[in-house]
Every structure is written in C-alpha cells, then in structure tokens.
C-alpha positions, -999 to +999 in steps of 0.1 A: -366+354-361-331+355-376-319+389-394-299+393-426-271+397-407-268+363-393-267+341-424-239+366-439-210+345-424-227+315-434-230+324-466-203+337-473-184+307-460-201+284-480-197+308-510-159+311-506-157+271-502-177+267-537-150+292-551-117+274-539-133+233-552-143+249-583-104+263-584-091+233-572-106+208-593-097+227-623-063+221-620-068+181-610-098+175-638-078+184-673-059+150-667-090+136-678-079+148-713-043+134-710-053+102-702-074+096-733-054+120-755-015+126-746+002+161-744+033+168-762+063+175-744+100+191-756+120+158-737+136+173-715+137+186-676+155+212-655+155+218-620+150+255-611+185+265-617+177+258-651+204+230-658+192+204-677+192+174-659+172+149-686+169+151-725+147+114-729+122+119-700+089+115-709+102+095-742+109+061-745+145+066-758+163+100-762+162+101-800+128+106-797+132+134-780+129+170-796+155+181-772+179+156-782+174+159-816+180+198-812+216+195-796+208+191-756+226+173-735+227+166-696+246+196-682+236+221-703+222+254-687+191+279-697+205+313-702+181+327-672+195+362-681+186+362-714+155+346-708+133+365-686+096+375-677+103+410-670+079+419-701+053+392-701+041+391-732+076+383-747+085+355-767+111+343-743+087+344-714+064+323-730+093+302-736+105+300-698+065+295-688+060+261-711+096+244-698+097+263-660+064+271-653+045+255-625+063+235-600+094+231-627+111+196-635+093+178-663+069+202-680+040+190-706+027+211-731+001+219-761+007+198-791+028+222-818+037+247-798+071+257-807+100+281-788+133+293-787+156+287-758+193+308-746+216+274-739+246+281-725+264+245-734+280+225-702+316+217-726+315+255-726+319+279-754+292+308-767+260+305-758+234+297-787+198+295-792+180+261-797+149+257-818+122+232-810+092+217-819+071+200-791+060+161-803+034+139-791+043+126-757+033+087-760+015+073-726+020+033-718-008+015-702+009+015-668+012+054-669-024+057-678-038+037-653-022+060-626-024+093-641-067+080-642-059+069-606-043+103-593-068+118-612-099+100-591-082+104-560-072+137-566-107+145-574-123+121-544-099+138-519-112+177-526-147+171-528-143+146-493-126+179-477-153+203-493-184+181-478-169+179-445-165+220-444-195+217-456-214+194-427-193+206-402-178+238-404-146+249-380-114+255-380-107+219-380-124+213-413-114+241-429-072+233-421-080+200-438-097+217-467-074+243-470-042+214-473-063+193-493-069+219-521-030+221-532-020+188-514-040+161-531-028+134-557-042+148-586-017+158-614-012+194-629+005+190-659-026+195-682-035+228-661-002+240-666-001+230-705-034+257-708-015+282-690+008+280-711-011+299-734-014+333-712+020+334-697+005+362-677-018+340-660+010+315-655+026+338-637-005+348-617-006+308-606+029+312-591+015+332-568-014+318-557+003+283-558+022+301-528-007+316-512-025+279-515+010+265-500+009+283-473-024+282-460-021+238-464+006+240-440-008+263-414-040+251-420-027+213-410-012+221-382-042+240-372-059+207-378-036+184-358-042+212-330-076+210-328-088+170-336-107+157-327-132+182-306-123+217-328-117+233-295-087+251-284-064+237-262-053+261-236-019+239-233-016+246-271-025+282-273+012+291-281+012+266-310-023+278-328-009+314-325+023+306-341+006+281-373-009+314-393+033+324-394+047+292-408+025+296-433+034+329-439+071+314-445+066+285-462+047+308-487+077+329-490+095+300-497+070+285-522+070+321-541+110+322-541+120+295-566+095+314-590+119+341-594+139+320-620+110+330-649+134+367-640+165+351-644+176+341-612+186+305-601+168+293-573+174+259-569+187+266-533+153+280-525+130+249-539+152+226-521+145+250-487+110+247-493+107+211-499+128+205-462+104+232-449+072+210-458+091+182-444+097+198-410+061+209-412+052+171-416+071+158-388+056+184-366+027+174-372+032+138-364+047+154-335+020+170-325-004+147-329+013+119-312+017+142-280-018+147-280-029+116-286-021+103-248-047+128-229-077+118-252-106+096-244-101+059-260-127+063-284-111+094-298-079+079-297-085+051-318-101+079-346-068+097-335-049+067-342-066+070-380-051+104-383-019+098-373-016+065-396-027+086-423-009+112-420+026+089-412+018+073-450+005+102-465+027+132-464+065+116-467+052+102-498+041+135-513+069+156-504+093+128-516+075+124-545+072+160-553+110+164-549+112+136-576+093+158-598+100+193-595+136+194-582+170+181-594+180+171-559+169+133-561+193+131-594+219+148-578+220+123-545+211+092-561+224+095-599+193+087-615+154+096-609+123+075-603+099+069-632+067+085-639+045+061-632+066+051-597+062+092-591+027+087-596+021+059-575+039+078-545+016+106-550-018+081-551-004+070-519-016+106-503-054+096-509-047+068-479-049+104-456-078+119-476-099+087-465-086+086-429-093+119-419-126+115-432-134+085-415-120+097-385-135+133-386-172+117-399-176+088-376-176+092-340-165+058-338-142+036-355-121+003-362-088-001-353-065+014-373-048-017-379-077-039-398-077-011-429-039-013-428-033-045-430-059-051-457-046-024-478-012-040-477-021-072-482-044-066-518-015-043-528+011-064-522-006-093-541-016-072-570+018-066-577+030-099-573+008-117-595+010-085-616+041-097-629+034-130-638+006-108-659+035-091-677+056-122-683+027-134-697+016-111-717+053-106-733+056-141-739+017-138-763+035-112-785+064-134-786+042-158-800+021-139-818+052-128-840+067-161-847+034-186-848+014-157-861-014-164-839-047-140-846-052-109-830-082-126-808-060-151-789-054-131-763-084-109-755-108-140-759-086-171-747-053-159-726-069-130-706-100-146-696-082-180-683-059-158-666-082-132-650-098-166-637-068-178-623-056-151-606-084-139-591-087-175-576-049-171-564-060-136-550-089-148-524-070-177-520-039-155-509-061-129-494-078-157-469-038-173-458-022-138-451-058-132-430-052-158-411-016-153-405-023-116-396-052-113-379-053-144-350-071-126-329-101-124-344-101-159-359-097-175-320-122-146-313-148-164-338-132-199-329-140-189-287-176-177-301-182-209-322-176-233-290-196-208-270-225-219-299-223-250-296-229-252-256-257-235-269-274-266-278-272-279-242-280-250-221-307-262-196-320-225-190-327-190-202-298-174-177-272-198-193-283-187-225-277-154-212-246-160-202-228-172-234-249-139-253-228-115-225-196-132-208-186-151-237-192-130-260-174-095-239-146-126-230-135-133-268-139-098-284-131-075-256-158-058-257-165-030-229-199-043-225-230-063-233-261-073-219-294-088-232-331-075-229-356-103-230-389-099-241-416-111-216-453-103-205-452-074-236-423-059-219-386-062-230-362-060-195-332-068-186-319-095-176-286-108-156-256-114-158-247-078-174-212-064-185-205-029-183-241-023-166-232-015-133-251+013-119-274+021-146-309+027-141-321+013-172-342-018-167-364-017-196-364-003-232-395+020-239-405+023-276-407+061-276-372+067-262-357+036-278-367+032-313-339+021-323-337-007-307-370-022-313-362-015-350-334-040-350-361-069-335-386-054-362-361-057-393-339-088-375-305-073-383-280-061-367-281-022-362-255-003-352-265+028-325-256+064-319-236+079-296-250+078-263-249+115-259-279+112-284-298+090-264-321+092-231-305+090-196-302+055-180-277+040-209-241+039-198-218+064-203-186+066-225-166+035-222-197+012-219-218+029-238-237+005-264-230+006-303-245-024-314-281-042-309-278-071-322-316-093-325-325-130-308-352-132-330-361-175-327-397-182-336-416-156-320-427-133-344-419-102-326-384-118-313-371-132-285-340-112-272-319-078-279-282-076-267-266-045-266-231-050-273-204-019-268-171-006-278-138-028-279-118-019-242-096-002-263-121+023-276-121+006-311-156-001-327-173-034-335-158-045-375-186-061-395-169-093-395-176-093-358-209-082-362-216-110-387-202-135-355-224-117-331-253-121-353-244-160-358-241-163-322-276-144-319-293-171-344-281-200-323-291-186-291-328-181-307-328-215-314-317-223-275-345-204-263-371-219-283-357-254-274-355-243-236-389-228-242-403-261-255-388-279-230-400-260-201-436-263-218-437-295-217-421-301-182-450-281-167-476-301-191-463-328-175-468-316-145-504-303-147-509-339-158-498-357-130-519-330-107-549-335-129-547-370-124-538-370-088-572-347-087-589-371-106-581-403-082 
C-alpha cells in the first residue's frame, strides 16, 4: 500500500496547477464585463518613455477625448521625475498605475476616476499639471465581437493547457502550461482597470507579470525539447540545461521597463524584451524543425501540428503586443494598427492553443494541411462577403434617413434575406475552393467510386477483396489494409493483404479484439487504438491498423471487417475518408450477397442436374 508520502508530489502538483488557472483566468475573465458594459479611458497612450504618442485612441475622434480636451498633444512627455512610485500610496502613483500600469500603451480604467498628471509640453516651456476626468470609452460592434472572441479563446486556451497537465503530467505539459498562462489571447485591460484601485498590488503584478514571462519562455522551449515522448534527448541535454536561464533573462527584461512607475524611461528596455521573445520564437521553430527529421512519421505529422501552430501563433502575438504596449510600431510605420486589427492578431494565437492540444492528446492525426487550408478558406470568405454585409448595412441607414423606413425593416426583412444569401454563397464558395485545393482527395474518392462500380461485376469473393485492400491502399495511400471475412462462426483473414506481411494474426478472437467485433455489432466505422495497446500478432508502427471499417450486407451479424491503417506518410485517416471507406464498404456488402446468391444458385443447379442424373 501507498504511504502519505507518495501522493505529496501529486498533490501538490495538482494543487499548484489549480492556483496558477484560478490566477490566470482572472486576468482573462473581467473582459466579460467590458464587453457588455465599456470602461472609461483618459484618450490617450504612451509608450514606456512616457511620451505621448496618441490623444484620440480609444475614441472615435480626438475631441472626445479627455486628453484632448485637457491640452495633450502628440509629443508631449510625462514628467517621470515628478511622478513616481517611490511612496505607493501617493497620489501620483496612482496616477502613473492607471495610464502606465500593466504592459503600458493604451490603458483602460474605472469609470470617474480622476488624476493629475506632470506634462512636460513637446513645443517646450515649463512643465504643468493636467487635470482629467476619465469618460466612457464607447465599444463598436466589430470591437465587441473580438474582445468576446479573445475573451473565449483566451479562456479555452488555459483551461486546454490546465487539463493536459492535468491527464498527463511532465515537463512537456507543464512548459505549455506555463506559456499558456501569460501567453494566451485573452485581454487584460479590465484586470488592470481593478488594479488600479491598489496601486500597491499593481505594482505587485509587475512582478509577477515577469516571473509568469519568464517561466512561458523557458517553459516553451522546454516543450519544443521534449515533444513529442517528454523524454530527454541526450543530443539536447545542453539545450534543456540552458532553457531555465533564458528565462531568467527574459524576466529581467520583462521586470525592467517597469522601472518607469520610479521615474525612469525605459522604452529601450521594452523594445529589448519584445526582440528577446522574438529570438525566443524563432528558436523554437528552430528547434523544432531540427528535430522533426529523426522522429517516427506518425509523430512527425503531430510534430508537423506543432510547428504550424507555433509558425502562426507566436509572430502574431509578439507583433501584436508590440502594437499595443510599445511606441515602436508608430515610430517605424507613422501610424498604429486599430484595436480591433490588434485583437484579431492576438485571436490568431488560439490556432497554437488547439494544435498543441491535438497534437499532445491524440496519438494520431490529420495532416496538418486539411485544418489549414479549411481555416483559411472560411476566414477568408467571411471577410469577403463581410463587406458586402457593411455596404449593405450602410446603405439601410441611408435609407432609413431619407425614406424614413421603420425600425423593423432591417432586423425582420434585410438581415434575414441576406443571412440566406450568404450563407448559400458561403457553401457554395466553401465546396469550389475544396475542390481547387484539395485534388487529391477528390481523385482519391473519384479512383474509389470506379473501384465501386466494378463492384457490381466482381464474379468472386477474392475480387471483392481486392478492390476493399489494393484499391482502396492504391487511392488513399494508405500503409495498409486487409479484410477478415466471417465464415463457419469464425472471422479470418483473407488474401490479398497490404501491410500484413509477416504477421501472425490469422483470426480476430472476441476476448482480445473487442473492438473490432464492436464495429460489425454497431455497423460503423470505429476508429482503433494504438497498437501498443493491443495483443501481439497486429502489425507494428507503420502498418499498424487505425480504422475497422464494417461489410455488413444482409447477414445479420456482417459479412466482412477491413482493417485499414495510417496514410504512408504517417498522417491519420480524415472522416471524409472514412465516410468513402464506409461507402465503399456498403457496396462491397452488396457484392458479396450478389456473389453469395449467385454461387447458391450455381450449386442448386448443380445438385439438380446430379439428382436427376441419379434419378435416370
């Protein structure tokens, strides 16, 4: 029996995980409150030097503003020296926290609150103090929608990282979780507003916003060392030993900027942490691309998940953090990206939350590409008929104003005709760029359709058996296949098989493959486990079977099971192929029962002429 001692770790582990999702989803679930009731916001933004680099931001025009209104303008500095956090509970620390405080740039705050700020003017002259007043920030639709977005995702990516820790805990899991906590597309401005209100906590935040930064970076490189086994690589030793210090410095470098709440610029230092991340970043990709040639094809394809993830993920965030917490895109470009285009870079990241998953989860997968190429394809649709939607919807108000058209026309006329329409241009748009994109599997399900139809005119139960394996392994590429027919109350295997060579398995047993008689039982298509979770006989690795796939015909307890396996490339079976497969399967029971029949009656026919030849 177990002691005390040995659940300790275990516990403890599982105790500290509950601890860090219940801290980071309380700085990703307060945008819950945003999104049905806006902040307010002063109108302006400074980068960490403390110049002001925006007086409209997030207001639609500047005279909106409360900056504006109170004598800001582009240029114009925050006395840092003047305004400091040396004495926390100070008025002009609480000031510095609400326009400052977390990651800097555009800051959000509490509706009313009101502070007094040391502006030294860009013209030049004396340096005076500027009153304002914070005023409702107003959110558009658009802004909504992605702030709800980042929000979900934000909140869908921890809890993803959490439950893997959770199922399978290692160092592995725990670098993803340990990125995914600080690094997620959730939105902190309504965390940061509450802060506001203890500046001393604020300040408590900047360092464990450090701490958090820190251990993401060392914990993803510890991940892209260790995917996908969690096992050290001895030819990566050197690399594991060196992650926990990078971390260590791009803390340091996370923790550095925050020295402007004591009156020191550090714009210089943001900027070096932001090109620290990306080097991080690219290492990664590095590393995980060197790594990727020595594994197994099955893991590579689930290492090919990771790395596509990780490629879309991560530029996006640090860019897209830059945009929002650093002057440096404004002083490059001229100009900054909105906040809904921000937003959208940072939903972007939840494309790595749901790859790593799927790769660190499932032991087998699709190819990469089939996810891809569908996520491109609905979003690039979605935004083009979006903007007919716009048009649309701009040309209604027009209307509505001069023809003074009721209020109902558009939610109960307009809308519904064009939802309608465009979701009828979507699927109709979704099926052409299908098509276009993915050829090989429709001459893949065109090959399998022929190989149906000679179905019908097999003359025998091995040709039958041959269109189930070699045509079927021919047109999807698959590793291997063969069928187990069901005879004398036994279900053996027959020939030709792909992928079988050498294996002892002749017949499936109902003990050891339960499995497998379940698919005949339900007639469906089930997909199997690993073979390292299955009795000896069934091939290894490469051939290994994932999919059983029922010949059901008129017999009641089926005709046929084929075993299909992996793609050649290590890729799993997609459930369009399965649904082929399964089509295929329903033709061939039809063939044997018509090849059945016909044999039946051949032999009657026989026996007859015997009988009579008897009877003569």
């Amino acid at each position: 029996m177990r002691g005390p001692d040995a659940t300790r770790p275990s516990t403890f582990n599982r105790l500290l995980l509950l601890v860090l999702v219940a801290w980071a989803l309380a700085m990703v679930v307060p945008s819950f409150y945003q999104v049905a009731r806006p902040l307010a916001s002063f109108g302006f933004s400074a980068d960490n030097n403390g110049t002001i680099i925006d007086v409209a931001k997030p207001f639609a025009a500047p005279q909106q503003s409360p900056a504006t209104q109170a004598g800001l303008a582009v240029g114009d500095r925050i006395d840092l020296s003047r305004m400091s956090c040396a004495e926390p509970g100070s008025r002009a620390c609480a000031a510095l926290v609400m326009v400052l405080g977390g990651s800097g740039g555009l800051q959000y705050t509490w509706p009313g609150r009101e502070i007094d700020l040391a502006v030294l003017p860009a013209r030049g002259g004396a340096p005076r103090m500027v009153h304002m007043r914070a005023a409702l920030a107003p959110l558009g639709w658009a802004d909504r929608l992605v702030l709800l977005a980042n929000t979900v995702a934000g909140v869908m990516f921890v809890l993803a990282a959490s439950r893997l820790v959770w199922l399978r805990p290692g160092v592995l899991t725990w670098g993803f979780f340990l990125y995914a906590i600080w690094f997620n597309p959730g939105q902190t401005y309504a965390y940061y507003a509450l802060l506001q209100f203890w500046p001393l906590a604020a300040l408590a935040e900047q360092a464990a916003e450090a701490l958090a930064v820190g251990a993401a970076y060392a914990g993803l490189l510890l991940f892209a060392l260790r995917f996908p086994a969690d096992a050290p690589d001895e030819s990566w030793r050197p690399a594991e030993r060196l992650a926990p210090w990078v971390g260590v410095v791009c803390a340091l470098l996370t923790l550095l900027p925050g020295a402007n709440l004591f009156g020191r610029p550090t714009e210089p230092y943001a900027a070096a942490s932001y090109l620290a991340g990306y080097a991080v970043n690219a290492t990664v990709l590095a590393v995980l691309l060197l790594r990727r040639r020595g594994l197994h094809p099955r893991d590579e394809q689930r290492m090919r998940w990771v790395i596509a993830g990780a490629a879309i993920g991560l530029p996006s965030y640090i860019f897209a953090s830059i945009c929002q917490a650093t002057g440096l895109v404004e002083e490059i470009w001229g100009s900054a990206p909105s906040q809904t285009a921000v937003g959208l870079l940072f939903l972007v990241q939840g494309v790595l939350g749901y790859f790593v998953w799927a790769a660190v989860s499932r032991p087998r997968v699709v190819s990469v590409a089939i996810p891809l190429r569908h996520g491109t394809v609905t979003a690039v649709l979605t935004l083009a008929l979006g903007i007919p939607v716009m048009f649309v919807h701009e040309r209604v108000a027009q209307y509505h104003e001069e023809l003074h058209l009721p209020e109902w026309i558009w939610p109960l006329v307009v809308a519904p005709i064009m939802l309608i329409v465009l979701q009828r241009l979507h699927e109709v748009g979704v099926d052409l760029v299908d098509h276009a994109f993915n050829r090989a599997y429709h001459r893949a399900r065109r090959g399998l359709q022929r190989a149906g139809r000679a179905l019908e005119t097999a003359g025998s139960f091995t040709a039958i058996d041959r269109v189930l394996v070699e045509d079927a392994a021919r047109s999807l590429r698959l590793a291997s296949a063969a069928v187990f027919r069901v005879a004398d109350g036994t279900v053996h295997r027959t020939e030709p098989a792909v992928g079988w060579e050498g294996t002892s398995l002749r017949v499936l047993q109902r003990d050891t493959d339960a499995l497998v008689f379940a698919c005949l039982t339900d007639r469906r298509p089930i997909r199997l486990p690993p073979v390292r979770r299955r009795c000896p006989g069934w091939p290894e690795e490469e051939q290994a079977p994932c999919l059983a796939v029922p010949v059901c015909g008129n017999a009641p307890e089926g005709v046929a099971v084929v075993l299909y396996g992996l793609h050649r490339t290590g890729s799993d079976i997609t459930e369009d192929e399965c649904d082929v497969l399964h089509a295929l399967a329903v033709q061939a029971g039809r063939a044997y029962d018509r090849v059945e029949a016909e044999t039946l009656r051949r032999e009657v026919r026989i026996l007859r002429a015997r009988l009579s030849a008897l009877s003569a």
